[in-house]
Biotite code that builds the C-alpha atoms (Angstrom):
import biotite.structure as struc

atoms = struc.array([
    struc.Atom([38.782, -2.569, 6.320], chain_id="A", res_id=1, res_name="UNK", atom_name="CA", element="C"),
    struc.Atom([36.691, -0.979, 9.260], chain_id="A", res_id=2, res_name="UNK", atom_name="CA", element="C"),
    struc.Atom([36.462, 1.831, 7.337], chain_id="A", res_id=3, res_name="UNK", atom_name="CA", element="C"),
    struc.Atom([35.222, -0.084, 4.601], chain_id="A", res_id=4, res_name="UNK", atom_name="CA", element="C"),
    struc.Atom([32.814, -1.453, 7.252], chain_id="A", res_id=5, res_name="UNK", atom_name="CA", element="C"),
    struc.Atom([31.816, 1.629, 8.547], chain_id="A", res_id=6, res_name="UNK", atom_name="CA", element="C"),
    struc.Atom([30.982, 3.606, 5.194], chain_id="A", res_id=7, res_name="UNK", atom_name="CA", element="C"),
    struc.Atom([28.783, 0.215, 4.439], chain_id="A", res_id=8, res_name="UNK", atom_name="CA", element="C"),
    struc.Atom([26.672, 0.353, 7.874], chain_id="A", res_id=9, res_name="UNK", atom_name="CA", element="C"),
    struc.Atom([26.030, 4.177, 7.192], chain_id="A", res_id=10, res_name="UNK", atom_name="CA", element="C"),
    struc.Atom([24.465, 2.959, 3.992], chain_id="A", res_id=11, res_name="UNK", atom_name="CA", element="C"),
    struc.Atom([22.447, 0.149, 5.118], chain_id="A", res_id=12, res_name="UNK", atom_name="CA", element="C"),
    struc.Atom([21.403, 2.495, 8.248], chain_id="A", res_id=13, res_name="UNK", atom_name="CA", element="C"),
    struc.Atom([20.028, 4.968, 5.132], chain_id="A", res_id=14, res_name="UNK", atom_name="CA", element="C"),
    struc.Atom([18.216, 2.420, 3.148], chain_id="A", res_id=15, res_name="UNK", atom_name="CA", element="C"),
    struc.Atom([16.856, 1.180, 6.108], chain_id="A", res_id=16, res_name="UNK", atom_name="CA", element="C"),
    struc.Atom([15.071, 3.980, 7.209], chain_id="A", res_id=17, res_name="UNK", atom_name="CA", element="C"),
    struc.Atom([13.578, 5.019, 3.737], chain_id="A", res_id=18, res_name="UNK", atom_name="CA", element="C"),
    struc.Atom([12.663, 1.375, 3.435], chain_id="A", res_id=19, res_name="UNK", atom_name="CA", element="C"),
    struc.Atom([10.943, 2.255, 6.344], chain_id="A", res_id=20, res_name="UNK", atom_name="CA", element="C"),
    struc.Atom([9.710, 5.515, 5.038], chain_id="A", res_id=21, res_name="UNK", atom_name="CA", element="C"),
    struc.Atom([8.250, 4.277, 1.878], chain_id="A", res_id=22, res_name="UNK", atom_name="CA", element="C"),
    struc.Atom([6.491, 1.428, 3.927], chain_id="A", res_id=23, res_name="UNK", atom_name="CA", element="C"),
    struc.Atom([4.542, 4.192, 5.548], chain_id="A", res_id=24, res_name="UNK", atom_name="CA", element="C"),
    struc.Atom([3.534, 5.798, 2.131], chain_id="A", res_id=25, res_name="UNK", atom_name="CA", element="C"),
    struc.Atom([2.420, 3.023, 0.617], chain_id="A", res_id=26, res_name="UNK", atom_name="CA", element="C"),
    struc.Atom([0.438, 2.407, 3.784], chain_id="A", res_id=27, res_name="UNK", atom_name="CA", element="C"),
    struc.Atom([-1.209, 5.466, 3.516], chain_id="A", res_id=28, res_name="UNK", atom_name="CA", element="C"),
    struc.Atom([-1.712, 5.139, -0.107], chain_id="A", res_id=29, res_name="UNK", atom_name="CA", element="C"),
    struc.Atom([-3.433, 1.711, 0.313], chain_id="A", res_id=30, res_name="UNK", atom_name="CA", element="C"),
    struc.Atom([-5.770, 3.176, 2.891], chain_id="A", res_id=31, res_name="UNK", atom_name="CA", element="C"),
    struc.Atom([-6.782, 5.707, 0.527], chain_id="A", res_id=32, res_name="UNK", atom_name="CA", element="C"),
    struc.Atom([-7.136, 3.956, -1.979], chain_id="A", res_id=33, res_name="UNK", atom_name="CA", element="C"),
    struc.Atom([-9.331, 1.502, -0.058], chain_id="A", res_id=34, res_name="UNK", atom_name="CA", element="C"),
    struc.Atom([-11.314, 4.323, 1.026], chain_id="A", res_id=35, res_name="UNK", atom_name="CA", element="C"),
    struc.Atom([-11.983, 5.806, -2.624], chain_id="A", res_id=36, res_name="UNK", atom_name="CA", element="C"),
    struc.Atom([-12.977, 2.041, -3.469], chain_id="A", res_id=37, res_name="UNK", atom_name="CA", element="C"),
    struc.Atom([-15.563, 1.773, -0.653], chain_id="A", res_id=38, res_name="UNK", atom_name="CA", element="C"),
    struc.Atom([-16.791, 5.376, -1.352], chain_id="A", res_id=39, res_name="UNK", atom_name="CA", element="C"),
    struc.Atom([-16.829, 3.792, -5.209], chain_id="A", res_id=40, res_name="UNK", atom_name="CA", element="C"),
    struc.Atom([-18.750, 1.688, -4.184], chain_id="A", res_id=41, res_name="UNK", atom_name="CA", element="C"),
    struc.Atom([-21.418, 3.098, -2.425], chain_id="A", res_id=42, res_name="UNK", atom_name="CA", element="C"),
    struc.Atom([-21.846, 5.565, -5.006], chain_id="A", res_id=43, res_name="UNK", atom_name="CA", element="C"),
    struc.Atom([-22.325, 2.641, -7.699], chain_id="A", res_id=44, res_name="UNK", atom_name="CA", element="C"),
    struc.Atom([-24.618, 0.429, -5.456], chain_id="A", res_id=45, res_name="UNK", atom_name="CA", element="C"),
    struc.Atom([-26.910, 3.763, -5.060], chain_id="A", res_id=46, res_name="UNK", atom_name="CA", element="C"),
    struc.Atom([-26.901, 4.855, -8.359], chain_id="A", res_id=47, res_name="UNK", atom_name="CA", element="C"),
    struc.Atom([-27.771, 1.658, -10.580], chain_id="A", res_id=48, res_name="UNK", atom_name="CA", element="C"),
    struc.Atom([-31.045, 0.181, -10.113], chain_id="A", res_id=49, res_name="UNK", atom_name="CA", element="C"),
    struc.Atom([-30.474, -2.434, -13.008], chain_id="A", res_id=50, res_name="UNK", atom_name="CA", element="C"),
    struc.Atom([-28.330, -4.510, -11.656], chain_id="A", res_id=51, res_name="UNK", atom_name="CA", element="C"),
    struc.Atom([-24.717, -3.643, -13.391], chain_id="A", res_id=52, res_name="UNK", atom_name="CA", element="C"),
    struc.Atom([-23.602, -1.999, -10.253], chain_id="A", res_id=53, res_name="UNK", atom_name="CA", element="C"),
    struc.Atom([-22.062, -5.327, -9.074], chain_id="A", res_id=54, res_name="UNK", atom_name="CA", element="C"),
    struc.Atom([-20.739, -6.152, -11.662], chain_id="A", res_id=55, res_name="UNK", atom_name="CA", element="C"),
    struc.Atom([-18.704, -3.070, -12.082], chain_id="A", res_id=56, res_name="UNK", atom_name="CA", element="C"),
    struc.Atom([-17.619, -3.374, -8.142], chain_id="A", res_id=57, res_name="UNK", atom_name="CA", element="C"),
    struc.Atom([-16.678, -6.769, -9.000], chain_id="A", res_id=58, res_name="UNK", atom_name="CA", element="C"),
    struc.Atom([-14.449, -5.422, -11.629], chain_id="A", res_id=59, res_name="UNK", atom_name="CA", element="C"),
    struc.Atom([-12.600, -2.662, -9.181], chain_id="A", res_id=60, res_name="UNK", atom_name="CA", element="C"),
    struc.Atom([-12.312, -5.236, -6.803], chain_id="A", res_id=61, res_name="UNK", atom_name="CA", element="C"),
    struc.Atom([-10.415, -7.417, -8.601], chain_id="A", res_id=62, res_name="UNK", atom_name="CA", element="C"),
    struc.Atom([-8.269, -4.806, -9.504], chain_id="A", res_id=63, res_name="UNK", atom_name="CA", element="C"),
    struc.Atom([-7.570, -3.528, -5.563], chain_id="A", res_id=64, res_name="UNK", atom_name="CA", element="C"),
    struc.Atom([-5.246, -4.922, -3.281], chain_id="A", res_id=65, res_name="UNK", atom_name="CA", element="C"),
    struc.Atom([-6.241, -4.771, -0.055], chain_id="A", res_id=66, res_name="UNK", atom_name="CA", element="C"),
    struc.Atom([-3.274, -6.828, 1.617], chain_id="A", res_id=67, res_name="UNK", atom_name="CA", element="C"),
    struc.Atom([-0.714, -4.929, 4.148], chain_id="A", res_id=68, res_name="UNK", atom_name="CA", element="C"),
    struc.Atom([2.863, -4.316, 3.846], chain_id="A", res_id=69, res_name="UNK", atom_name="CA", element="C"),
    struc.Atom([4.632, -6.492, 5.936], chain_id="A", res_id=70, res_name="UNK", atom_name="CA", element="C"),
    struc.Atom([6.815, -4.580, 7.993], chain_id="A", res_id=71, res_name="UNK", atom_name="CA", element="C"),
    struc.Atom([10.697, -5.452, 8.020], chain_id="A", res_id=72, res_name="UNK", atom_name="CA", element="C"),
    struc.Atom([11.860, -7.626, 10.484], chain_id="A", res_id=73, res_name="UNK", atom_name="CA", element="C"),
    struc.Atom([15.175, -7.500, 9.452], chain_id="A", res_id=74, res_name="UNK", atom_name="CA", element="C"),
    struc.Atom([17.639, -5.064, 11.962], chain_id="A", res_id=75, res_name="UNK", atom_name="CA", element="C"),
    struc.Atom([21.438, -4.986, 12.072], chain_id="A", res_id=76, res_name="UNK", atom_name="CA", element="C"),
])
């Protein structure tokens, strides 16, 4: 049984910390991806004088999330 115990916490203490490590990627992916949407932006708003610019940033806003991972509060 404690061995049985033991081989479990070694696995929980491993998906733990890539939990943890793909919490940080997809942090850093969202704040790239929010960048290349502002940049998107600006390039749109700059570029179309008749009016479909907003529109179109509308659209890719929509599509964006800009909500944060919540981190993990969960520790054994």
């Amino acid at each position: 049984m404690d061995r049985l115990n033991s081989n479990l916490f070694l696995q929980n203490c491993y998906i733990m910390k890539e939990n943890e490590r793909l919490r940080k990627k997809a942090q850093l992916l969202n704040q790239e991806n929010q960048a290349l949407l502002s940049e998107l932006k600006q390039k749109l708003s700059k570029g179309d004088s008749k009016g479909n610019a907003q529109n179109t940033i509308s659209d890719l806003t929509l599509g964006s999330s800009s909500s944060q991972y919540p981190s993990n509060s969960n520790t054994n």
